[in-house]
Backbone as a ProteinNet text record, in pm:
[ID]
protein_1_A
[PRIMARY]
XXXXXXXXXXXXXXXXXXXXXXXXXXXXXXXXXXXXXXXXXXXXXXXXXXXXXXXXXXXXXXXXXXXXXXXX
[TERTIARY]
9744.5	9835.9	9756.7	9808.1	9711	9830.6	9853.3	9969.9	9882.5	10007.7	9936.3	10011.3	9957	10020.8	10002.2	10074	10058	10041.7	9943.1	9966	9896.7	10049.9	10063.4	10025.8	10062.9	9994.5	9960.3	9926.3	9837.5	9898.1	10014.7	10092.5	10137.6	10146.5	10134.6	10019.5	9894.1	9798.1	9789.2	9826.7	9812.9	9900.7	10017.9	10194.1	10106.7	10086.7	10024.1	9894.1	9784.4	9679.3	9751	9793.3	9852.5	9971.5	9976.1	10077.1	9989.9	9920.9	9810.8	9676.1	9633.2	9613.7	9669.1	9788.2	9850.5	9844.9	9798	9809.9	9658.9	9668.4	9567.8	9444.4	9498.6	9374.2	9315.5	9255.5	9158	9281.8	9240.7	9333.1	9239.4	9228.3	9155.1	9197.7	9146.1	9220.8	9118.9	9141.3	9028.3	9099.7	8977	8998.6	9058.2	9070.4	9091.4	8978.2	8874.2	8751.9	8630.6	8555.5	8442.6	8419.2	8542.8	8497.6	8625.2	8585.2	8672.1	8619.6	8727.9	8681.8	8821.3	8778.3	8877.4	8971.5	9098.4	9238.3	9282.6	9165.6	9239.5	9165.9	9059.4	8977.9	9087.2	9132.2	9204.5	9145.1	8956.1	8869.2	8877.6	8868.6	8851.7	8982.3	9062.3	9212.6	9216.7	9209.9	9183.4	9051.6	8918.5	8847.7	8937.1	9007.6	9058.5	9192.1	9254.6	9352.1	9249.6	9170.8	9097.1	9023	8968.9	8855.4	8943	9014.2	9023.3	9189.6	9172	9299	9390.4	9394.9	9498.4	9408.9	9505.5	9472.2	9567	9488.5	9548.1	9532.7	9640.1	9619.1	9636.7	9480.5	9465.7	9468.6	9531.5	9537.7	9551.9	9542.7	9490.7	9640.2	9711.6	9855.2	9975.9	10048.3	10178.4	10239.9	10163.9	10246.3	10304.8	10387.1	10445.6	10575.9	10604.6	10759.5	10726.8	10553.4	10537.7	10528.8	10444.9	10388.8	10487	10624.9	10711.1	10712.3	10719.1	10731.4	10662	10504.9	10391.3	10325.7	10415	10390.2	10494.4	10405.2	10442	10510.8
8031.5	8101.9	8190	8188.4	8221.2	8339.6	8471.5	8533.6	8609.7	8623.2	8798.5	8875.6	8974.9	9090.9	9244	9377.5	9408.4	9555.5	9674.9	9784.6	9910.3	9936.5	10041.4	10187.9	10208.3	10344.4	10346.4	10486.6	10536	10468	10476.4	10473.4	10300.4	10225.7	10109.2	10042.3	10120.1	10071.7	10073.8	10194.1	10241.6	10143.6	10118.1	10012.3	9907.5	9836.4	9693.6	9706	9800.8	9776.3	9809.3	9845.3	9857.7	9709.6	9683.3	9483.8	9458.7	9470.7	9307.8	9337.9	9497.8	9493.5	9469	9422.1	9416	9197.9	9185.1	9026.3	8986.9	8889.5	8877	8741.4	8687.2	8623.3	8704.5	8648	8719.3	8701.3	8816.1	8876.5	8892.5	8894.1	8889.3	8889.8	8987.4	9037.2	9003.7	8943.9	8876.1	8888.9	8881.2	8952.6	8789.2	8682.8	8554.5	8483.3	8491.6	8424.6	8427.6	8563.7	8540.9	8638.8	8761.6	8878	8887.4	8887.8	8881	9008.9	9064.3	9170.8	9179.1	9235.7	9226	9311.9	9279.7	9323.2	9408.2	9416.9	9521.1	9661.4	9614.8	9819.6	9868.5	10031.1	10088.4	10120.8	10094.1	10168.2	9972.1	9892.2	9793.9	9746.2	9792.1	9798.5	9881.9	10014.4	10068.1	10045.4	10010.5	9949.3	9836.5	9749	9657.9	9685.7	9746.4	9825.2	9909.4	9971.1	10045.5	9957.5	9844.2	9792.7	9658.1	9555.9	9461.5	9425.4	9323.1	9344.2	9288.9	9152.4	9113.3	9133.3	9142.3	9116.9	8986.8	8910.7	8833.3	8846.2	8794.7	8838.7	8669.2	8655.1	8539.9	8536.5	8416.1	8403.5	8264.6	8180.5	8133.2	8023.9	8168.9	8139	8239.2	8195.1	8241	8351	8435.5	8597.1	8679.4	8609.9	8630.2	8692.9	8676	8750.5	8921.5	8903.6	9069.7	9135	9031.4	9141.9	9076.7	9083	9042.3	9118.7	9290.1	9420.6	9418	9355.4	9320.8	9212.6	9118.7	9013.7	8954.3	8941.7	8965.5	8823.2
12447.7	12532	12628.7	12751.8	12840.7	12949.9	12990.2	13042.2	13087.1	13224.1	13318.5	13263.7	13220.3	13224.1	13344.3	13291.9	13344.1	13252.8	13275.3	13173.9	13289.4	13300.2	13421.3	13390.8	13275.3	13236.7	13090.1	13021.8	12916	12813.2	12770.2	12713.3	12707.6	12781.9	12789.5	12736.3	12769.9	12712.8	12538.6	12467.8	12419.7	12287	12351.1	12236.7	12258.6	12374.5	12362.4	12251.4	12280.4	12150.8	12023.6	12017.9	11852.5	11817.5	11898.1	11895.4	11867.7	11969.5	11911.9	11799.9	11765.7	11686.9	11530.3	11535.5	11450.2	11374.9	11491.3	11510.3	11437	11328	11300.6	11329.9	11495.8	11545	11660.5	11668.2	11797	11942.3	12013.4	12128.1	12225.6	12363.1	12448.6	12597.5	12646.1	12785.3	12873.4	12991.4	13090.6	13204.7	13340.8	13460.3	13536.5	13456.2	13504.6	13553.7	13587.2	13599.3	13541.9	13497.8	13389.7	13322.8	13359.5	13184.1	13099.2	12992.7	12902.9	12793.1	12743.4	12634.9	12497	12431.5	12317.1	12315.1	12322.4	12333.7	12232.6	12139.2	12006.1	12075.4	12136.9	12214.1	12296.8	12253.1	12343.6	12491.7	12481.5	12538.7	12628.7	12593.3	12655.3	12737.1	12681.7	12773.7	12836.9	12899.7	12946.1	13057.1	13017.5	13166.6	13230.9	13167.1	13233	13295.1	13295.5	13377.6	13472.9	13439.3	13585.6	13693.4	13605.7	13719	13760	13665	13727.1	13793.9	13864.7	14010.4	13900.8	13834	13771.5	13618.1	13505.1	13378.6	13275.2	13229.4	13184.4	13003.3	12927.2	12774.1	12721.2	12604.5	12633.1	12456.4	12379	12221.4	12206.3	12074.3	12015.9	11979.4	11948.2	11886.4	11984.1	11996.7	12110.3	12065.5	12099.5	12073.4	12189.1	12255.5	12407.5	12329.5	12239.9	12197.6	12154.1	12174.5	12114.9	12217.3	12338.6	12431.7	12550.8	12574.7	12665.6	12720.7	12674.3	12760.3	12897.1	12890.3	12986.1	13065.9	12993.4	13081.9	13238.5	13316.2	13469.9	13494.4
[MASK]
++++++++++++++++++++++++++++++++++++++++++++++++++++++++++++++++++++++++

């Protein structure tokens, strides 16, 4: 499963890492072309809301019913 999302503020950042830390495969947020970092860091969600233009939330297994709040 491959989705844009979108995590507009602190607090957004903050519900989405605790979803998907809750999920027990690997979670992974990428700028769509070559960085990717792990979706459970509040600290790695957070650079990726500051630095990159789109963010995409990328899994293994289809957890779009958790993170619907954010996906664009």
């Amino acid at each position: 499963m491959k989705v844009r999302i979108e995590l507009n503020t602190m607090t957004d950042v903050t519900d989405f890492v605790s979803i998907v830390s809750a999920c027990p495969e690997q979670v992974y947020l990428s700028d769509g072309k070559h960085q990717q970092i792990c979706a459970k860091s509040q600290l790695g969600a957070v650079l990726a809301k500051m630095e990159w233009d789109e963010i995409y939330c990328i899994s293994d297994k289809d957890i779009s019913g958790s993170i619907v709040k954010w996906i664009v």
